[in-house]
C-alpha positions, -999 to +999 in steps of 0.1 A: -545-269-243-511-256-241-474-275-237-456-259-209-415-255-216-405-261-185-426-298-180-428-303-213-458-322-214-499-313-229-525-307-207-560-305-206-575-272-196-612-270-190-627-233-182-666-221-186-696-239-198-688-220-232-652-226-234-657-262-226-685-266-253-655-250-278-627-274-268-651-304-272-663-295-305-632-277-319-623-287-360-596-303-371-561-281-361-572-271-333-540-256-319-506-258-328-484-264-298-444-244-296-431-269-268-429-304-258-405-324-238-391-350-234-435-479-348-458-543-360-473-545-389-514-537-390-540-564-407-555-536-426-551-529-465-530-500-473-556-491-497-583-471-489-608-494-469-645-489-481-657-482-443-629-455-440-655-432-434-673-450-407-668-443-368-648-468-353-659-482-318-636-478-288-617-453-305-627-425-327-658-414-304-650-433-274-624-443-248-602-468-255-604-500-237-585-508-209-559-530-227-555-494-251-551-479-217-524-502-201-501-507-231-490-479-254-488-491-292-464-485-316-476-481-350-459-479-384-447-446-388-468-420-409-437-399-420-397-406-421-389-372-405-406-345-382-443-340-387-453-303-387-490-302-389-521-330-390-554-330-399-588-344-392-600-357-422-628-385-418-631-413-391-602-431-385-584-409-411-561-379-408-537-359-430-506-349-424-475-332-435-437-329-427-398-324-432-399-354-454-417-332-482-448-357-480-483-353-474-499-384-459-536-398-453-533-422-426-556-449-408-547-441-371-569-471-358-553-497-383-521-481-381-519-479-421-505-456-449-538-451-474-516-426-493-489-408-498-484-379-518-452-359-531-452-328-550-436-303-525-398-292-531-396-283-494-404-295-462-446-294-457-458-264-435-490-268-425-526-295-439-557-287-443-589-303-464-622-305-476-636-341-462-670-342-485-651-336-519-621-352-498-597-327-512-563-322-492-544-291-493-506-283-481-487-253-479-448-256-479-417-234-472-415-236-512-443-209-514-466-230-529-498-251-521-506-277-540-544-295-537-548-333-540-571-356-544-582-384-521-596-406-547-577-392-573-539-393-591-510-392-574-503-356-589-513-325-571-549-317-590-540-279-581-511-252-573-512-223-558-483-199-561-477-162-555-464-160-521-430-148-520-418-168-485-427-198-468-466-201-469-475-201-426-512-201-429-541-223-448-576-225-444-605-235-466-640-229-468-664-259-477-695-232-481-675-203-501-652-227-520-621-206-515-588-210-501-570-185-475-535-187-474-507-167-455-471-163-454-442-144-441-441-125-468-467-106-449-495-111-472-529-128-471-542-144-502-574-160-512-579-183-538-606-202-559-601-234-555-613-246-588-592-223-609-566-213-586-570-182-595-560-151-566-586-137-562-574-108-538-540-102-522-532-078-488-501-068-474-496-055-439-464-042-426-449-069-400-479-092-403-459-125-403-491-149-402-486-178-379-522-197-387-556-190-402-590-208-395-622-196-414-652-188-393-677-211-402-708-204-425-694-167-428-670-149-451-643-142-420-610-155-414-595-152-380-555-151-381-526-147-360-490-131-367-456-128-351-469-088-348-485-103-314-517-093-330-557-115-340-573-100-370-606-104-381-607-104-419-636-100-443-628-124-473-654-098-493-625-081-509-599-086-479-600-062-456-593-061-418-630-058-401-611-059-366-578-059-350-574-069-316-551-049-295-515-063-298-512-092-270-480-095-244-464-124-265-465-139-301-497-151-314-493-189-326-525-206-334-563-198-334-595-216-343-635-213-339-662-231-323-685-249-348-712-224-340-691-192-349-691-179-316-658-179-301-625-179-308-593-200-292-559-188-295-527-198-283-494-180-275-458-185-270-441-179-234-408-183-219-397-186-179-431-192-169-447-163-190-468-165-218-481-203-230-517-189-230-548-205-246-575-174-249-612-173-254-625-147-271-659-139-280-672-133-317-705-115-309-684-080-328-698-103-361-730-087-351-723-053-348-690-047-372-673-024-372-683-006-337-679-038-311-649-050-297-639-087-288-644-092-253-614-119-240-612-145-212-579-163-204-573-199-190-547-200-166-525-225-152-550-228-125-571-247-142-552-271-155-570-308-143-541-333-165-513-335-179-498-360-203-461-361-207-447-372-240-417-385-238-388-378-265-415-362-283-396-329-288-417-297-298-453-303-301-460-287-331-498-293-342-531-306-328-561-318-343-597-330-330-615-363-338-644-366-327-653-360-284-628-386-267-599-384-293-566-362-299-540-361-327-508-342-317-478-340-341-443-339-325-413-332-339-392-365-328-418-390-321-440-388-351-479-383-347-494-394-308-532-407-303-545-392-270-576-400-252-593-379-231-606-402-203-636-388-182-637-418-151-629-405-121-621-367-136-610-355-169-581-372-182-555-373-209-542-407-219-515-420-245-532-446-270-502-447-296-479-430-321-474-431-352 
């Protein structure tokens, strides 16, 4: 998916078999978004509900009805300022974090706060989390990233400082139990989450990371950088496995395929250049360090919808739920609750903001 400058709208790009398996099952974060153009009161507790963690019918795994369709809903707001990155967390639930210095765990069907936390100095960077412990992370321009817990105190349980500039990239790993986090300070950290503890530390000249996403069930991190380059990194004392050649614009955002196999990236563009989504393949995990990652582009071509979000501003951040759902932060108009619709042709839909 990819926001075009000129439109300034999302739209929904299908491609191969392979590619289209990715975009259904994508994590949480799936791709941060550079361009965009252009809240009544809900029934439910602002505590956390006890079937928070249930699937919601009509919404989290399905379309929304046609009354969803026909009338878009305006939710209590999640954030007082510009959101720059959410999080799928659970059904129903999603993190987030913005300008306002809060990170927030919201019920996007009820349209309810479940909890707010504050612990940053400056504005909140980029979310991330650990939904079976239900531990939250956010990085922040200052150079921390604190850890919190769902169920827990309002405190941050865990900081993580020794970046020297605003922290640009998080990712966590449910089977290794660290934390990967990257800044414009050029470096690339990982942590133990328990401790918080850095464990190692690499610095590479220009590599101003953009995003991070670990591959899952393996000791690799994909990430991206302002040095137009995807590296491959091997968390087994930090070193580059593979660089990809350095691309025609700035790489903004990656992530993986729940199998491991491919990779998505996105890139910024200008005066109808650039604004790429990319598919690349993962298969060099089996023969490091001799392979190469082969690459196939999505092109305007096949672009089947497009939603338009008005006054949305920059779209900044966009996360998964589930098969039929989208979250996409923007920086005017809060959080937005897409559908994909798949009557009469694949669709994109907006449910509500937030």
């Amino acid at each position: 998916m990819w926001a075009n400058k000129e439109t300034k709208s999302l739209s929904l790009i299908p491609s191969c078999p392979h590619a289209r398996d990715l975009g259904n099952r994508l994590r949480a974060s799936l791709l941060p978004l550079r361009w965009g153009k252009g809240r009544a009161k809900s029934p439910c507790a602002t505590e956390l509900p006890p079937d928070a963690g249930r699937r919601s019918e009509g919404v989290s795994g399905s379309e929304p009805p046609p009354t969803a369709r026909a009338t878009l809903q305006h939710r209590p707001p999640a954030h007082d300022d510009a959101v720059a990155s959410v999080a799928f967390l659970a059904p129903d639930l999603c993190v987030s974090g913005g300008k306002d210095k809060a990170v927030v765990v919201y019920n996007w069907h009820c349209g309810t706060v479940v909890r707010t936390f504050r612990g940053h100095e400056r504005e909140v960077t980029k979310v991330s989390c650990l939904p079976e412990p239900s531990w939250l992370f956010s990085a922040s321009r200052d150079k921390t990233v604190l850890m919190w817990g769902l169920h827990g105190a309002d405190g941050a349980a865990q900081c993580f400082s020794g970046h020297d500039l605003v922290v640009t990239g998080l990712a966590v790993s449910p089977v290794f139990q660290q934390l990967c986090t990257g800044s414009r300070d050029n470096c690339v950290c990982t942590w133990d989450i328990e401790t918080g503890v850095c464990l190692n530390r690499a610095l590479i000249s220009r590599n101003l990371v953009t995003h991070l996403c670990w591959v899952p069930g393996e000791p690799y991190i994909i990430q991206t950088s302002e040095d137009k380059t995807i590296r491959l990194w091997d968390t087994r004392g930090l070193q580059v496995a593979h660089a990809c050649p350095p691309q025609q614009h700035i790489q903004t955002a990656c992530d993986v395929s729940t199998d491991g196999r491919y990779c998505l990236s996105g890139s910024h563009g200008c005066s109808g250049e650039g604004g790429e989504a990319t598919v690349s393949s993962l298969d060099i995990l089996n023969r490091l360090p001799k392979a190469k990652a082969g690459t196939g582009k999505m092109g305007e071509r096949a672009c089947v919808s497009t939603a338009c979000l008005d006054g949305a501003g920059p779209l900044v951040s966009l996360a998964a739920c589930g098969k039929a759902t989208l979250l996409c932060a923007s920086t005017n108009a809060g959080i937005h609750l897409l559908s994909i619709r798949s009557a009469n042709g694949l669709g994109l839909q907006e449910v509500a903001t937030f």
